[in-house]
N, C-alpha and C positions, 0 to 999 in steps of 0.2 A: 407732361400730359400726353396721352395717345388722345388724338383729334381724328376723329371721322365724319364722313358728310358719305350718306348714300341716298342714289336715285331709285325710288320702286315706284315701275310702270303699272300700276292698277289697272285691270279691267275695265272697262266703262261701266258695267252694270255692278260693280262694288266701290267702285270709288268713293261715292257718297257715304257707303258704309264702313271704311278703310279703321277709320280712328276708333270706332266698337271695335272693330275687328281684331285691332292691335293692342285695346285696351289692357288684356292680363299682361301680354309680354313689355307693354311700356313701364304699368305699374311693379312689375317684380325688377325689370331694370333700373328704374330709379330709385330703389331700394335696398341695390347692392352697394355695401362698403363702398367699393372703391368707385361709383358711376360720380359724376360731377355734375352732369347733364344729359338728357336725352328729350329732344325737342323736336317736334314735328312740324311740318309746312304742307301746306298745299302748293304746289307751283299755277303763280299768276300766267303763264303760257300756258300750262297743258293742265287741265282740270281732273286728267287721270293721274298727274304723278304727284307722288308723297315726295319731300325732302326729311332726311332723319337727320339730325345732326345730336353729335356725340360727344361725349369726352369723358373719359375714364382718367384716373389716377394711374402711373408707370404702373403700378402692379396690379389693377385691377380690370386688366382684357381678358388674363385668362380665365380668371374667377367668371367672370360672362360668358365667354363663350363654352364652359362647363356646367353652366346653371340648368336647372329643368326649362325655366322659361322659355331660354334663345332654346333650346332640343325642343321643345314643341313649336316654336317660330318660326323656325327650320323644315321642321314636319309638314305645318299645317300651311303656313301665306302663301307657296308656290304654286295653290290652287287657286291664289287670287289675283296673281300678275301676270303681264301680258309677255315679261319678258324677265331675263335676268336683271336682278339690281345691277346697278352701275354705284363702285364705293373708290373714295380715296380716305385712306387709312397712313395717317404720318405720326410720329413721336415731332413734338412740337418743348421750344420752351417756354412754357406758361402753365398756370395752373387755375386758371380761371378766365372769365372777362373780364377784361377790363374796357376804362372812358375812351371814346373813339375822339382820337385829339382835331381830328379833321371839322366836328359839329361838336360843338357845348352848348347846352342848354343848361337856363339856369334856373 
């Protein structure tokens, strides 16, 4: 699985709006064959920045980063952050989530 986690620093006057904002390009992502997940956060410290978290199938980065969606996601959100994203992008061995053995709940 290719695992990404990226930071985008929001504007303060869009941040509340961030998740509309993102809506086409999340929905056509979780859409794609090969996506697994693509889930967003708000960060509990800074109430402008989104956390994306990501996971694609081995073959399915480049099919994304070719789609119309991410080309207009690209285009368009850079007019609504403060800064560049901050991303770690690793090939990982797993293919999903799995039970965190540290806490079970039953």
């Amino acid at each position: 699985m290719i695992f990404i986690v990226v930071k985008f620093p929001v504007k303060p006057e869009h941040a509340d709006a961030w998740p509309e904002l993102v809506a086409d390009f999340t929905a056509g992502t979780r859409g794609e064959q090969g996506n697994l997940f693509f889930d967003w956060a708000r960060s509990l410290d800074d109430p402008n920045e989104y956390v994306l978290t990501e996971g694609f199938a081995d073959d399915g980065a480049e099919a994304h980063v070719n789609s119309d969606h991410f080309t207009a996601a690209v285009a368009d959100l850079p007019q609504y952050l403060a800064h560049t994203p901050k991303i770690i992008s690793e090939k990982i061995g797993a293919d999903g989530w799995g039970p965190m053995g540290e806490m079970q709940v039953d």
